[in-house]
C-alpha positions as CSV (number, residue, x, y, z in Angstrom):
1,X,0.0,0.0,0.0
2,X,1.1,3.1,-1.0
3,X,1.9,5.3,2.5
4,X,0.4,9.3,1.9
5,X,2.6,11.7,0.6
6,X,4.4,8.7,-1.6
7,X,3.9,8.9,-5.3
8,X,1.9,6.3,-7.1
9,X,3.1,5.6,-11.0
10,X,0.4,4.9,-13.3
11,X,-2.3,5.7,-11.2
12,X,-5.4,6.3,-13.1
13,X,-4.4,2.8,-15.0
14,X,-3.8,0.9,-11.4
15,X,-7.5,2.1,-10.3
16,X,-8.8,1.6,-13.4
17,X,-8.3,-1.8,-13.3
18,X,-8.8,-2.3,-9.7
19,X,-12.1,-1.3,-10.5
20,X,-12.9,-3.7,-13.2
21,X,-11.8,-6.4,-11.1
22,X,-14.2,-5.4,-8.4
23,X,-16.8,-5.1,-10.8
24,X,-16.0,-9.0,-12.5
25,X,-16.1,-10.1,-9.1
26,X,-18.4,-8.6,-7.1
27,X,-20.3,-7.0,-9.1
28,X,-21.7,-2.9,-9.6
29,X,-22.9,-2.6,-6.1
30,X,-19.9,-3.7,-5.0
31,X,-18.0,-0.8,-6.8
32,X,-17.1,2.1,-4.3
33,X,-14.3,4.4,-3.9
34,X,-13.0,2.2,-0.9
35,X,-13.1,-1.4,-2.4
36,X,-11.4,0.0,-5.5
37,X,-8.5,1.5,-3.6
38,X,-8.3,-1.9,-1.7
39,X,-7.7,-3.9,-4.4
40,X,-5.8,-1.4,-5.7
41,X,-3.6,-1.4,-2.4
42,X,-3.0,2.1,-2.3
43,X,-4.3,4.9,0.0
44,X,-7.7,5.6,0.9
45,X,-7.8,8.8,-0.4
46,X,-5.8,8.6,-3.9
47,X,-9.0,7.9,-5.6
48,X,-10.4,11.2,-4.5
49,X,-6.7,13.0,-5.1
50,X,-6.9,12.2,-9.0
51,X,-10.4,12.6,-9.4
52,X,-13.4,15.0,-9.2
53,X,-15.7,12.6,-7.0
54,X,-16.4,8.8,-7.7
55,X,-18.9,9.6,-10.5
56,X,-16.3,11.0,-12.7
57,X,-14.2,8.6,-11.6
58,X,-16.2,6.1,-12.8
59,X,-17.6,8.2,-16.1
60,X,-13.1,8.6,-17.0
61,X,-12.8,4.7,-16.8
62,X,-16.0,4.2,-19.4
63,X,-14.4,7.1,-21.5
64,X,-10.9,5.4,-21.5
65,X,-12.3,2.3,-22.3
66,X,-14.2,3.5,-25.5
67,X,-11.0,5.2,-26.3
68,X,-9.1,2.2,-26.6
69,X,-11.4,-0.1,-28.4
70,X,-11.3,3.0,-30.6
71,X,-8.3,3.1,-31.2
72,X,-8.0,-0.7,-31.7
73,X,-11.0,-0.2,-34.4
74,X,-8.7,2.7,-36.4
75,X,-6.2,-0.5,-36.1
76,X,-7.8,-1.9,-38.7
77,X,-7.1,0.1,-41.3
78,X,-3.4,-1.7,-41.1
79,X,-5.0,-5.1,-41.7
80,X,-6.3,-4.5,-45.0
81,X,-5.4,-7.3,-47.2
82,X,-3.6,-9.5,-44.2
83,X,-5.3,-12.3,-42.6
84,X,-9.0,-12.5,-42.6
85,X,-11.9,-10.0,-42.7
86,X,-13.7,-12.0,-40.0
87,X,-10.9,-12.3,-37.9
88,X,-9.7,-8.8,-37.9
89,X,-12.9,-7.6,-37.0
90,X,-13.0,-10.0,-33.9
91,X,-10.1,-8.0,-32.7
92,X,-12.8,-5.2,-32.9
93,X,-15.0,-7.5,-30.5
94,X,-12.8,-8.6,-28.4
95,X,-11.8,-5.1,-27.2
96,X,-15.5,-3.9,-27.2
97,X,-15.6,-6.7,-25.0
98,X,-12.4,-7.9,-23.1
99,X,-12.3,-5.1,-20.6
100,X,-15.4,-6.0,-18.6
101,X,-17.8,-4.2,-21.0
102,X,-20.9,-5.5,-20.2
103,X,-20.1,-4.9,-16.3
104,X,-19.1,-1.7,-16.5
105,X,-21.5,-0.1,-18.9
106,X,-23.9,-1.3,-16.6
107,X,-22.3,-0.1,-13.9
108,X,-22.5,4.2,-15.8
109,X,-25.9,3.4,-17.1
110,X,-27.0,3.0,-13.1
111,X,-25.3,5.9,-11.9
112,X,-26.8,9.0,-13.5
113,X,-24.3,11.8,-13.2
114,X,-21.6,9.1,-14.5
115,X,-23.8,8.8,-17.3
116,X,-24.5,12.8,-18.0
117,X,-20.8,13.0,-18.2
118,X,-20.3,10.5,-20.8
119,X,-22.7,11.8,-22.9
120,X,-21.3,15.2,-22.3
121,X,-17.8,13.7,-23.2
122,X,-19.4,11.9,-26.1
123,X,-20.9,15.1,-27.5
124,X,-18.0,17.1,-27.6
125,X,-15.7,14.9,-29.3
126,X,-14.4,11.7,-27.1
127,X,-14.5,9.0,-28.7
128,X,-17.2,5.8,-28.5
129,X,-19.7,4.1,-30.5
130,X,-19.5,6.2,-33.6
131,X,-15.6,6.4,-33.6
132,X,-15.7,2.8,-33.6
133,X,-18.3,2.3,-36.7
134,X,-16.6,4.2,-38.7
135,X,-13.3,2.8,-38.3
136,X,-15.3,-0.7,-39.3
137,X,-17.1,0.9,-42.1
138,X,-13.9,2.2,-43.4
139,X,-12.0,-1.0,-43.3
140,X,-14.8,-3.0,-44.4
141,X,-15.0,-0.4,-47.6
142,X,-11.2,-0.9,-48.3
143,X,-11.2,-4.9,-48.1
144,X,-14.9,-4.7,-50.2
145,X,-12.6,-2.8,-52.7
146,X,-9.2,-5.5,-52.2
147,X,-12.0,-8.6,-52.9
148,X,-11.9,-9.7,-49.6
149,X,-15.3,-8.7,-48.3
150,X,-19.1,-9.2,-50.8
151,X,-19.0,-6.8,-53.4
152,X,-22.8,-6.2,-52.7
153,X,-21.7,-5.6,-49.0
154,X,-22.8,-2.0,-47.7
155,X,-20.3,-1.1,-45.6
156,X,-21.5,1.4,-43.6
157,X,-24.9,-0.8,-42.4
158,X,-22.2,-3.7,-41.8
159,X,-20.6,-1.7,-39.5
160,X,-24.0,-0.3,-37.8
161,X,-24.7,-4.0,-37.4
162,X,-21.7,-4.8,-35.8
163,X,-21.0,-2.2,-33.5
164,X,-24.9,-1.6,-32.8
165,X,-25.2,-5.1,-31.5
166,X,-22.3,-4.7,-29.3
167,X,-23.6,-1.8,-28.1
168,X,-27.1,-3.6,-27.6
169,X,-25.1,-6.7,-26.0
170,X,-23.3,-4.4,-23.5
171,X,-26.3,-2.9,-22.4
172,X,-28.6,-6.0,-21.7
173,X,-25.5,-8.2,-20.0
174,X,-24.1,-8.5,-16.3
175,X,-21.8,-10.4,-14.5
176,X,-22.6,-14.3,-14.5
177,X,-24.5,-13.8,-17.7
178,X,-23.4,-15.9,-21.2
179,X,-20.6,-14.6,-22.7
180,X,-21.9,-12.3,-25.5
181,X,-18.9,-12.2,-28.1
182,X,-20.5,-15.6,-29.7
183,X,-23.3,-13.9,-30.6
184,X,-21.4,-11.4,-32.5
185,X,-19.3,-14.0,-34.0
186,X,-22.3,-15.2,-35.3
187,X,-23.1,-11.6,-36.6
188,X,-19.3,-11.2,-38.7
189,X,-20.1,-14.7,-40.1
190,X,-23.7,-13.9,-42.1
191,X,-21.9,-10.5,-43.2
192,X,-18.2,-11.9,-43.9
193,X,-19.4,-15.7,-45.6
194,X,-16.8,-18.2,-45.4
195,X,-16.1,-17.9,-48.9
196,X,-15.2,-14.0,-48.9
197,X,-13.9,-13.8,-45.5
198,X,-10.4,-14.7,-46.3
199,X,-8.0,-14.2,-49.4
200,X,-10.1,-13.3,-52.6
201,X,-9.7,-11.4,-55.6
202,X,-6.8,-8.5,-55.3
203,X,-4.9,-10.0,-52.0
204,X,-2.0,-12.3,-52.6
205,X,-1.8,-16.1,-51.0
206,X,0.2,-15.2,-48.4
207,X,-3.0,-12.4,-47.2
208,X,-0.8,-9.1,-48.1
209,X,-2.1,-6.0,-49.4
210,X,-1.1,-5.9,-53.4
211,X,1.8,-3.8,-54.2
C-alpha cells in the first residue's frame, strides 16, 4: 500500500483496473471508492486525489475504455489485405468486449451523473460508439474494394450491425450472464461468408495488401 505523501506511477491505470476487477467479481454494487482503492492497495484517499468525486471517476474509466477499443477499431485500417476479414474484425469484439464491458456499462448506465458525463464527453468529441463504426465501415469499404469482403456488402450498415449489436449486448449483459462475443461471432459470419472472409480477388496467398 502506498503510504500518503508517496507517489503512485500509473495511477489512473492501477485504479482503473482495480475497478474492473471489483466489478468481475463482485459485481456494480460492489463498486465504491474504498473497495477500488483496496484492491488497488493504495491509500484511501488517492481515488479522490486524482479525481473529481467517484462519479467521474467512474464516467473517466467508461471514456478510457471506448477510447481504446477505438483506437483498436482505427487499427484496422493496417490489416487490409492480411489475414481475414472476420478475424480482424473480432479484434474489434474482443476489445468492445475484453475489458469488462458488459459490467461496467452497466455499472455508468445506473449511476446517472456518471452517465450525464459520458454523454457530455461523447458530445463534444471523445471517442465511443460512432468512432468505432466508422473505423469498421472504413475497413470494411477498403477490403470490399481489395475482394476480400461481398462486393454487394454495404459497408456502412455492416458496421451499424456490428457495433450496434455490441452496443445492444453491452447494455442488456451483467456479471454471470453468457458470454456475448459468440453472438457477434455469429453476426461477422452472415456479413463476412466463409467464402469471402479470407484471401479473394486483389490480396495475394500469403494475405498481403497488393503492391
Amino acid at each position: 500500500m502506498s503510504p500518503r505523501g508517496v507517489a503512485t506511477p500509473d495511477v489512473r491505470e492501477r485504479l482503473f483496473a482495480a475497478a474492473e476487477r471489483v466489478v468481475e467479481r463482485d459485481g456494480p454494487g460492489a463498486l465504491t471508492s474504498r473497495s477500488v482503492t483496496t484492491e488497488a492497495g493504495c491509500a484511501k484517499g488517492l481515488l479522490h486525489t486524482h479525481f473529481d468525486g467517484f462519479d467521474a471517476f467512474v464516467a473517466e474509466l467508461c471514456l478510457d475504455r471506448f477510447a481504446r477499443t477505438a483506437e483498436r477499431a482505427r487499427a484496422l485500417a493496417g490489416l487490409v489485405g492480411r489475414g481475414t476479414v472476420a478475424g480482424n474484425l473480432d479484434t474489434v469484439v474482443q476489445a468492445l468486449f475484453d475489458s469488462r464491458g458488459p459490467a461496467l456499462s452497466g455499472l455508468v448506465m445506473a449511476r446517472p451523473d456518471a452517465a450525464l458525463r459520458v454523454r457530455e464527453a461523447l458530445a463534444a468529441g471523445a471517442p465511443g460508439f460512432a468512432a468505432i463504426e466508422e473505423a469498421v465501415a472504413a475497413y470494411l469499404e477498403a477490403e470490399r474494394l481489395l475482394g476480400r469482403a461481398p462486393a454487394a456488402l454495404d459497408p456502412a450498415i455492416a458496421a451499424l450491425a456490428l457495433v450496434g449489436t455490441g452496443h445492444h449486448l453491452l447494455m442488456t449483459s451483467w456479471p454471470g450472464s453468457p458470454d456475448p462475443r459468440p453472438a457477434v461471432r455469429r453476426l461477422v459470419a452472415s456479413l463476412i461468408p466463409d467464402g469471402d472472409a479470407g484471401d479473394g480477388p486483389g490480396a495475394p496467398a500469403d494475405g498481403r495488401a497488393p503492391a
